[in-house]
Backbone as CSV, one residue per row, in Angstrom:
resi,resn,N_x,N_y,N_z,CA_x,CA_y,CA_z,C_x,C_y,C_z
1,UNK,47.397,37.148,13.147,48.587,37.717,12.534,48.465,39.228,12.427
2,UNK,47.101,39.592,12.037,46.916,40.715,11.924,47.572,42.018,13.248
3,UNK,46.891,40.886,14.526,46.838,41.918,15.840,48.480,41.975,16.388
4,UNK,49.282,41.360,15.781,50.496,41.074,16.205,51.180,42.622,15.571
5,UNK,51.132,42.434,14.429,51.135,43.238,13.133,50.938,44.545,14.289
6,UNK,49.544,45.006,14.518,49.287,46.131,15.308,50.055,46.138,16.538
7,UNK,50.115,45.392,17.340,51.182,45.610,18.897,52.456,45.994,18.066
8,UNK,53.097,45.402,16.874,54.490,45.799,17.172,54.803,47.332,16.314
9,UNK,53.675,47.704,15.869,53.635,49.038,15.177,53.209,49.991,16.362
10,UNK,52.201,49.800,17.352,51.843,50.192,18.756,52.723,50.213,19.746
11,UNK,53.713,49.047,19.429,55.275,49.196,20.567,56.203,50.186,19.848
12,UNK,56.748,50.035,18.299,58.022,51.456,17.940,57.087,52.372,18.282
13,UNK,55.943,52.746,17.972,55.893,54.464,18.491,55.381,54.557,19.839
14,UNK,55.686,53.778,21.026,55.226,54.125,21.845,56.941,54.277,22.372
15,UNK,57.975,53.637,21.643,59.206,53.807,21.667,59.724,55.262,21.107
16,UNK,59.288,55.274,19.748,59.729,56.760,19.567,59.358,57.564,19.847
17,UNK,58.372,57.395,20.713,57.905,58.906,21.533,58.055,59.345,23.091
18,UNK,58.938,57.993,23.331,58.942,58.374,24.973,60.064,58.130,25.008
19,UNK,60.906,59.309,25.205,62.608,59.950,25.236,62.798,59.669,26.767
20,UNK,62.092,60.431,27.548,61.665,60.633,28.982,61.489,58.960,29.483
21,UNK,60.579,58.114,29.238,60.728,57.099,29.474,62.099,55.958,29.592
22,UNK,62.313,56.237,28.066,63.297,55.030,27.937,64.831,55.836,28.848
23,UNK,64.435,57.020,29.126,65.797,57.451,29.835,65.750,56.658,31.586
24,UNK,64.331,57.085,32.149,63.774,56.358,33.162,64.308,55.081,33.184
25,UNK,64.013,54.507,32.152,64.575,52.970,32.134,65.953,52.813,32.442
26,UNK,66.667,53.633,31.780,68.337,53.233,31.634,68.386,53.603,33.068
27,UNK,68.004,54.685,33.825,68.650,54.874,35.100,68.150,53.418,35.761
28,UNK,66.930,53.133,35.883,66.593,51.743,36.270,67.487,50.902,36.388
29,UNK,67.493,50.357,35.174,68.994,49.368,34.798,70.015,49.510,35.260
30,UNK,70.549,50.532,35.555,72.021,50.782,36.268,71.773,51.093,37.415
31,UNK,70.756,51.393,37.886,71.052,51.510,39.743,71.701,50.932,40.256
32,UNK,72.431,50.379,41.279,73.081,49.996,41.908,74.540,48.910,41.249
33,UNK,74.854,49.260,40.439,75.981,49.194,39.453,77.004,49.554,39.831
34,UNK,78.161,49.258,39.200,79.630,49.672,39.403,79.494,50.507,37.848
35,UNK,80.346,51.763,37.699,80.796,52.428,36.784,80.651,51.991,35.579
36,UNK,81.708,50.549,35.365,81.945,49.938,34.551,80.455,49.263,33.708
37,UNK,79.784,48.388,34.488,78.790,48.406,34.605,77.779,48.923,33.717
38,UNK,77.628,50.133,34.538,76.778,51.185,34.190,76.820,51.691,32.582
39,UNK,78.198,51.643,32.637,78.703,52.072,31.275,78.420,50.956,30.169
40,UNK,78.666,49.585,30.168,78.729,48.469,29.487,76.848,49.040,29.087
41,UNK,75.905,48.909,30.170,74.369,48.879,29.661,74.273,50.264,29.051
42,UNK,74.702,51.784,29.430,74.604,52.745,28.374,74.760,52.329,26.983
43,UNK,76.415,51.777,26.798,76.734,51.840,25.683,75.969,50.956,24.789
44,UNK,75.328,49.512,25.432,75.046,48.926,24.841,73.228,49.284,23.714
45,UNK,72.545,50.442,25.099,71.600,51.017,24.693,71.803,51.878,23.537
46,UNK,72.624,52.507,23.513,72.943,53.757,22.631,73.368,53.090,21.597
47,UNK,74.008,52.044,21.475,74.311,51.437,20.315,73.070,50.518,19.561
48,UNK,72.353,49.906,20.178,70.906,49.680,19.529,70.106,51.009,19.066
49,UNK,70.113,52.341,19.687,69.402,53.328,19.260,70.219,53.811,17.792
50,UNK,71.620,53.734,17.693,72.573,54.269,16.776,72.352,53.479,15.521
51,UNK,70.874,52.505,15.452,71.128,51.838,13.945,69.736,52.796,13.507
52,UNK,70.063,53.895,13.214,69.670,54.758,12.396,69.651,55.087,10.421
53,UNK,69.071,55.725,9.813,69.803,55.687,8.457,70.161,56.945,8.652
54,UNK,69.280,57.659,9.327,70.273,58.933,9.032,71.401,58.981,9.524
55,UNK,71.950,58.129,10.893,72.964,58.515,11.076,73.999,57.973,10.021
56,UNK,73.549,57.013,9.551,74.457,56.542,8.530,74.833,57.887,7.143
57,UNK,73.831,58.546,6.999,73.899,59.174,6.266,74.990,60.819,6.766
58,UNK,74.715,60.710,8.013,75.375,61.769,8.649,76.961,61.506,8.840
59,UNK,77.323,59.882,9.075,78.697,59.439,8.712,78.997,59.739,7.262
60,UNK,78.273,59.161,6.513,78.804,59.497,4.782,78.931,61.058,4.714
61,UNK,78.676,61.751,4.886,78.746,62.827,5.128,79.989,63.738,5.479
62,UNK,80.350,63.445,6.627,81.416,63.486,7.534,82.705,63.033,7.022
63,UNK,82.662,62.077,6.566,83.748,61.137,6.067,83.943,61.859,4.210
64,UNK,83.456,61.993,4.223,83.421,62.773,2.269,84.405,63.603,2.197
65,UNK,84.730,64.567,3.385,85.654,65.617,3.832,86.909,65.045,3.781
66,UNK,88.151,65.631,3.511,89.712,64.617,3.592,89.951,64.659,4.745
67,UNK,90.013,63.098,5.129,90.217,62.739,6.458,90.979,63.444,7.403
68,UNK,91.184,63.330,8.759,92.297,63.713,9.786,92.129,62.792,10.708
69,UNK,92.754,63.461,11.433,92.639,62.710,13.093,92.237,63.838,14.177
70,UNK,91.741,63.186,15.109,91.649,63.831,16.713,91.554,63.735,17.863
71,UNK,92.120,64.678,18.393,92.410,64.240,20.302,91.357,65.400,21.081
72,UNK,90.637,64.304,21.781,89.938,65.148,22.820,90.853,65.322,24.035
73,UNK,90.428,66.544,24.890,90.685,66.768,26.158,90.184,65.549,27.017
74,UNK,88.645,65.278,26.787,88.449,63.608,27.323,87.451,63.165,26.729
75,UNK,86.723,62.151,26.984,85.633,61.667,26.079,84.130,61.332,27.358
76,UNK,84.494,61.680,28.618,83.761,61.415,29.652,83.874,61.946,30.585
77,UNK,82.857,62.579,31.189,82.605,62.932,32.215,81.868,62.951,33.296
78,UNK,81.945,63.303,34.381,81.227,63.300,36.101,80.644,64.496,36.118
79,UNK,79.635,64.661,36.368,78.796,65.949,36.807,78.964,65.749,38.731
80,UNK,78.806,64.518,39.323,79.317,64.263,40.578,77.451,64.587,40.709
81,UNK,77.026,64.996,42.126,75.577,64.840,42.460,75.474,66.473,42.078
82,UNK,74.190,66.384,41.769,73.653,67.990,41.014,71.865,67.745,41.286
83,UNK,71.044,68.487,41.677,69.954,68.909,42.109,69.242,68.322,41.130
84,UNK,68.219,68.175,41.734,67.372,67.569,40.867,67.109,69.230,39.382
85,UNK,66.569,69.295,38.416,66.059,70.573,37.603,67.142,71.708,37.653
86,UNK,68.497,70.820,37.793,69.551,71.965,37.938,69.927,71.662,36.406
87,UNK,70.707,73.047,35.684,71.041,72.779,34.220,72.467,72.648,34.395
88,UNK,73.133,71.618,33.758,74.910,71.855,33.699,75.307,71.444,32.310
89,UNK,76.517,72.417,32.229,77.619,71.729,30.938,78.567,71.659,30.823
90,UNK,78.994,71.126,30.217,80.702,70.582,29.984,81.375,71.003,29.020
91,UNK,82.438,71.658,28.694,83.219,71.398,27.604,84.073,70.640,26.968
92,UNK,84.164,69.999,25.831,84.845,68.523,25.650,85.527,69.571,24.708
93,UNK,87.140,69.629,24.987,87.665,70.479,24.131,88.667,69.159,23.207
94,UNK,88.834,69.693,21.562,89.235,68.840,20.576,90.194,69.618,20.287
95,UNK,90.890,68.918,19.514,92.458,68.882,18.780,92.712,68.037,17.540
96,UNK,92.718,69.382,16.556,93.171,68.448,15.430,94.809,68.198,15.294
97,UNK,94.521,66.771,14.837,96.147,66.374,15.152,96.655,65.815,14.161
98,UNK,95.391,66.063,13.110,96.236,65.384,11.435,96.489,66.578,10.619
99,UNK,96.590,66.693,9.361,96.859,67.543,8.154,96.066,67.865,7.395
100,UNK,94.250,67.323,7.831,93.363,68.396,6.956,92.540,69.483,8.435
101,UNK,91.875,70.108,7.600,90.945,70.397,8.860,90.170,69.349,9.079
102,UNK,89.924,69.554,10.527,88.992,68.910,11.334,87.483,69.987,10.987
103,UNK,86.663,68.811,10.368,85.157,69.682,10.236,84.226,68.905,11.225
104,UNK,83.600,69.588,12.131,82.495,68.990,13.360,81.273,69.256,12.059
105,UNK,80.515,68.010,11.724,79.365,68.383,10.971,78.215,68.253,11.836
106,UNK,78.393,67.562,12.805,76.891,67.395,13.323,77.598,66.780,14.719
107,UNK,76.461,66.827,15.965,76.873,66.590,17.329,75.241,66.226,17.704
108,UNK,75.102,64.656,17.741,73.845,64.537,17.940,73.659,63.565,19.072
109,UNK,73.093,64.257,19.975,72.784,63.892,21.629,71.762,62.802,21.417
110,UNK,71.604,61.801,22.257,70.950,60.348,22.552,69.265,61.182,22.685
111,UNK,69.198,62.061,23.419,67.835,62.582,24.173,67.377,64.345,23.838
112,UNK,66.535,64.143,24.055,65.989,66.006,24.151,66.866,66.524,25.259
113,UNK,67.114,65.800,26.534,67.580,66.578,28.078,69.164,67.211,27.785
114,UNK,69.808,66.916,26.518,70.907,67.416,26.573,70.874,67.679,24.907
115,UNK,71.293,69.130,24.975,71.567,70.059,23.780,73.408,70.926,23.423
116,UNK,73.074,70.019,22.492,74.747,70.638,22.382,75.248,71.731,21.513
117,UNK,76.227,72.190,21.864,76.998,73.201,21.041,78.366,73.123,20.604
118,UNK,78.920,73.557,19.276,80.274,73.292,18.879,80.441,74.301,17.736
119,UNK,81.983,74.170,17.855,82.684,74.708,16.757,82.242,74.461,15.609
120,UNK,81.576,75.436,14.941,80.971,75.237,13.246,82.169,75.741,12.243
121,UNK,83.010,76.073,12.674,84.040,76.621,11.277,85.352,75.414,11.655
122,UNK,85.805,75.023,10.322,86.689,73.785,10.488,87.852,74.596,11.208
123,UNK,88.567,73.365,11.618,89.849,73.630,12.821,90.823,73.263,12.587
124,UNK,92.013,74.268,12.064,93.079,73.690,11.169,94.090,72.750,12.028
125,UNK,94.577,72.365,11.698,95.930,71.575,12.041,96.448,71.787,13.330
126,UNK,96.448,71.315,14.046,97.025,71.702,15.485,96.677,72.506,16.533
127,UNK,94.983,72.909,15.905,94.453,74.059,16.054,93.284,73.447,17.136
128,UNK,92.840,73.937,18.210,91.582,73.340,19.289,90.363,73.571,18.700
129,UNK,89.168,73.367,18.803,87.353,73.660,18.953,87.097,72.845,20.259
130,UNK,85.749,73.241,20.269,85.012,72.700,21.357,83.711,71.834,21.288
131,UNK,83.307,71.375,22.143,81.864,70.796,22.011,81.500,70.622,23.364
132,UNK,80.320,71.721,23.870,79.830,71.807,24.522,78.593,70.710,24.668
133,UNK,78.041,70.122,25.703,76.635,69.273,25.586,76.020,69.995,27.164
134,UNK,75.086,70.464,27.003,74.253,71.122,27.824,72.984,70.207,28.601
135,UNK,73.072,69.883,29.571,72.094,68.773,30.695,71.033,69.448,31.205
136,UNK,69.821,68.842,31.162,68.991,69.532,31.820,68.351,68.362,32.583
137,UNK,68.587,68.501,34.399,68.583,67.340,34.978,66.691,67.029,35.535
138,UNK,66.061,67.789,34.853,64.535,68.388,35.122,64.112,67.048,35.349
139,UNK,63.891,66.352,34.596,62.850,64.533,34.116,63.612,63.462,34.881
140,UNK,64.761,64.006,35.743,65.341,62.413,35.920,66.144,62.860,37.928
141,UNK,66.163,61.109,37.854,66.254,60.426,39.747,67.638,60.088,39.256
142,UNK,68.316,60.291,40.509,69.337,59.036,40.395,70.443,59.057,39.682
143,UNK,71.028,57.831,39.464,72.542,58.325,38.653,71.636,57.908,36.497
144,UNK,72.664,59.021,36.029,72.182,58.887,34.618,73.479,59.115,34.258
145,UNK,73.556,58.308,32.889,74.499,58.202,31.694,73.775,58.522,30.662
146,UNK,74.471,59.715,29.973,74.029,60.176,28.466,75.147,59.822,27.602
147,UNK,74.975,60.034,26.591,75.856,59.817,25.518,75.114,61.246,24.487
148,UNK,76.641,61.714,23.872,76.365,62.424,22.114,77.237,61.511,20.957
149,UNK,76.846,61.564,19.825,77.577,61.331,18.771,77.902,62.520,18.046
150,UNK,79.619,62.427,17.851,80.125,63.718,17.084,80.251,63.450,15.849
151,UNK,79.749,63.784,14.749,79.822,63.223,13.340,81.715,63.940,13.090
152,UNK,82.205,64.062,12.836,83.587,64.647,12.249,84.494,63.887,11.014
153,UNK,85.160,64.788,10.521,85.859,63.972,9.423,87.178,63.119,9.410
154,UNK,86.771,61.888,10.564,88.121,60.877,10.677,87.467,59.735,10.479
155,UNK,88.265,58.579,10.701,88.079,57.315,10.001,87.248,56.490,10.632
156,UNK,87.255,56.750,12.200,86.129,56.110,13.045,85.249,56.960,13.400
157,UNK,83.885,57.673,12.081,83.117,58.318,12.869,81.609,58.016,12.935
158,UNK,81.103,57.945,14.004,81.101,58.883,14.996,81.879,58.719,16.084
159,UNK,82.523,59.322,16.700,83.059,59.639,18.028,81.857,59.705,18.934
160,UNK,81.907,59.434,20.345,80.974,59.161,21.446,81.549,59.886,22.684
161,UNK,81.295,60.736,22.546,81.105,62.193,23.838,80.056,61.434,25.073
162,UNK,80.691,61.223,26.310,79.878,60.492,27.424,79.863,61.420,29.022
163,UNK,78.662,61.687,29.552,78.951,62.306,30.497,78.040,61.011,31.623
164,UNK,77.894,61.873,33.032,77.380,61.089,33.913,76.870,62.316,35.267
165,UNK,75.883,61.550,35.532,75.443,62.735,37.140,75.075,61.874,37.456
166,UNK,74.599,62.454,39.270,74.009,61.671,40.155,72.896,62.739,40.742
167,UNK,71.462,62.658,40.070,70.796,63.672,40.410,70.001,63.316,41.936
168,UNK,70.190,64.265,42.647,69.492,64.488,44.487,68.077,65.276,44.002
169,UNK,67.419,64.532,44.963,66.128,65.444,45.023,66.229,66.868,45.045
């Protein structure tokens, strides 16, 4: 009982320490996939990684603020094929479309390989921000799906910012 005890304390941190790995994996898993696919096993990964407390705590958070609503420009994107150790980013531009401000509290990426940036001052009423997520295609083969979570102050949050490449040698 004991040694069991040790493997599964020896398996989470061999989990929480290999970002690089478990990304390896996901491209694994989706190789030769359809879109859809591809997307169903991201999401389903990212959503086992998303039972966090902090993120829970980062929703309570978010949500404390008087609610709104919001419209992205999109929620996904194609990088299309990009070099292997090439850096790219996207802008996911937002729209508040309710009657408080829209506050971005936090924008927290699945991995180290992508670092994001956003609008830190709330965004009044009808008013745009942005959220940049920055790729760094250095550690990875093949086609990859990332995901960010946008903490913000509406009723379903987090919001899920999704991009995609197809990295060439």
């Amino acid at each position: 009982m004991k040694s069991i005890k040790i493997l599964a304390v020896a398996a989470l941190c061999t989990l929480a320490f290999s970002c690089n790995k478990k990304e390896e994996n996901k491209v694994d898993q989706t190789q030769g996939l359809d879109y859809a696919q591809a997307s169903a096993i991201s999401d389903s990964l990212a959503t086992q990684e998303a039972v966090n407390p902090d993120d829970a705590a980062l929703v309570k958070e978010a949500q404390s603020k008087p609610l709104t609503t919001i419209a992205f420009s999109e929620t996904d994107h194609s990088f299309g094929d990009i070099k292997k150790g090439e850096k790219v980013e996207h802008i996911y531009e937002v729209t508040n479309t309710g009657t408080n401000p829209l506050i971005i509290s936090n924008v927290k990426p699945g991995c180290g390989c992508t670092v994001p940036d956003y609008t830190k001052e709330p965004i009044l009423p009808g008013k745009k921000g942005k959220i940049t997520l920055h790729f760094d295609s250095t550690n990875f083969d093949g086609t990859v799906h990332k995901a960010a979570d946008v903490f913000v102050n509406v009723e379903k949050a987090p919001v899920k910012l999704t991009f995609s490449a197809n990295v060439l040698p």
